[in-house]
C-alpha positions in Angstrom: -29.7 -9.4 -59.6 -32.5 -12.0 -59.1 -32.3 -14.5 -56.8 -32.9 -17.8 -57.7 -34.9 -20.9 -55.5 -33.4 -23.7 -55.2 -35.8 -26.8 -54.5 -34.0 -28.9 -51.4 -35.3 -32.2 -51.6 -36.1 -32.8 -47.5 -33.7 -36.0 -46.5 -36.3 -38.7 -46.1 -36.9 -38.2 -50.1 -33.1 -38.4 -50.4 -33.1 -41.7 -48.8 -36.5 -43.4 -50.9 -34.7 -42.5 -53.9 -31.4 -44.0 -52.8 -33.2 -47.4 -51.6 -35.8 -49.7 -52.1 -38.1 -48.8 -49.6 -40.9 -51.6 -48.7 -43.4 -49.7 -46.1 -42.9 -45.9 -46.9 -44.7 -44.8 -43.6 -43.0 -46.6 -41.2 -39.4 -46.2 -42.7 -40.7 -41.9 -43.0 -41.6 -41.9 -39.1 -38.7 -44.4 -38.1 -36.2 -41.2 -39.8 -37.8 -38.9 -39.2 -37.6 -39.7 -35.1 -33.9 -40.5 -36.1 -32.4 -37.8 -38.5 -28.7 -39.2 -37.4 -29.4 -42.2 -39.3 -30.0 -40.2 -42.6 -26.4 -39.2 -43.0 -25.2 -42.7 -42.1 -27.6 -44.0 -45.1 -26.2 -41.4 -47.4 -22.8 -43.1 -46.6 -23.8 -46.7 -47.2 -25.2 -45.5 -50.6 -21.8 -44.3 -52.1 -19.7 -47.5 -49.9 -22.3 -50.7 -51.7 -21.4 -50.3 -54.8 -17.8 -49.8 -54.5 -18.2 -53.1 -52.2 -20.2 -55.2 -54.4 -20.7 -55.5 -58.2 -23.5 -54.4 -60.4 -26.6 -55.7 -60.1 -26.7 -55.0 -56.1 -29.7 -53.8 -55.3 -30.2 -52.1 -51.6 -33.5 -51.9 -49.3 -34.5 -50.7 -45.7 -36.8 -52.7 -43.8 -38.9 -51.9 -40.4 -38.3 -55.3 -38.0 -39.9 -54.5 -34.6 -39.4 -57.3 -32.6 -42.2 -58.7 -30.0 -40.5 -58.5 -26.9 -41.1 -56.2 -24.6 -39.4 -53.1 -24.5 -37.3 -53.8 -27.4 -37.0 -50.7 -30.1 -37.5 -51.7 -33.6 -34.6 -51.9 -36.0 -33.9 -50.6 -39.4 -32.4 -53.5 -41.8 -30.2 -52.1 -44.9 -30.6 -55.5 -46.9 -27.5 -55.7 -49.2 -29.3 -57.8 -52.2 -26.8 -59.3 -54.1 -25.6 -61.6 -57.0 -22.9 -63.2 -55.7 -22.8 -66.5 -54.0 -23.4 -66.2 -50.1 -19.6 -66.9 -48.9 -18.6 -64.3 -51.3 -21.8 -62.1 -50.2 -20.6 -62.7 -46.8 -16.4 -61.6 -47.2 -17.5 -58.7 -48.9 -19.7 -57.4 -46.3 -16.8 -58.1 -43.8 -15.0 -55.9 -45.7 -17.1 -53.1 -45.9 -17.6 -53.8 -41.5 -14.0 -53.5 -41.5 -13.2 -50.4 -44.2 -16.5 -48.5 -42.9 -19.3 -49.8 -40.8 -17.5 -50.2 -37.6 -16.1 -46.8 -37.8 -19.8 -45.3 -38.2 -21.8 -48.0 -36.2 -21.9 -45.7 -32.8 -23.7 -43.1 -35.3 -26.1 -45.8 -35.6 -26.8 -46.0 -32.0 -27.8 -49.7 -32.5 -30.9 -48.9 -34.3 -29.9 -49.8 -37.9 -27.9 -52.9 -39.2 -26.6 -54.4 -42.6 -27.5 -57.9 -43.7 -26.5 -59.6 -47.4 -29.4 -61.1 -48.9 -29.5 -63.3 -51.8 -30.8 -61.5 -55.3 
């Protein structure tokens, strides 16, 4: 019997195929540093679109912020059609069916915003 090799794509490539992903290095070394975040971005890939209709586009952004001693933050940016009240109770939703529940995975270093398309 031969044995056969599978190729394992290593989870940062998971996540840049799964969102848009602005600044490559710093999102690699931000994950990389926080590999509990990977599975939590896995989630939110199979939850958006059940959450929000087609044409939703998702994207992770890098926001340090300049005061001192504060940790930079990833931003999963929910882009999105719809107008922003309807943006907005759909993203409530999804905090109430899922985020909340996985937000202490998250250990306050990622969020979710809705962002106009």
């Amino acid at each position: 019997m031969t044995a056969v090799a599978l190729k394992v794509s290593p989870p940062i490539e998971t996540i840049e195929r799964l969102f848009d992903v602005d600044d490559r290095d710093d999102i690699r070394d931000f994950l990389a540093a926080r590999p509990h975040l990977v599975s939590v971005l896995r989630e939110a890939s199979e939850r958006i679109p059940g959450s929000f209709p087609p044409g939703t586009k998702a994207s992770l952004d890098l926001v340090h912020h300049p005061e001192p001693g504060s940790r930079p933050k990833l931003v999963l940016r929910i882009q999105t059609p719809l107008p922003m009240t309807e943006a907005l109770a759909r993203l409530d939703r999804l905090d109430e069916e899922w985020w909340l529940d996985v937000l202490p995975l998250a250990r306050g270093e990622m969020t979710l915003v809705v962002w106009p398309a």
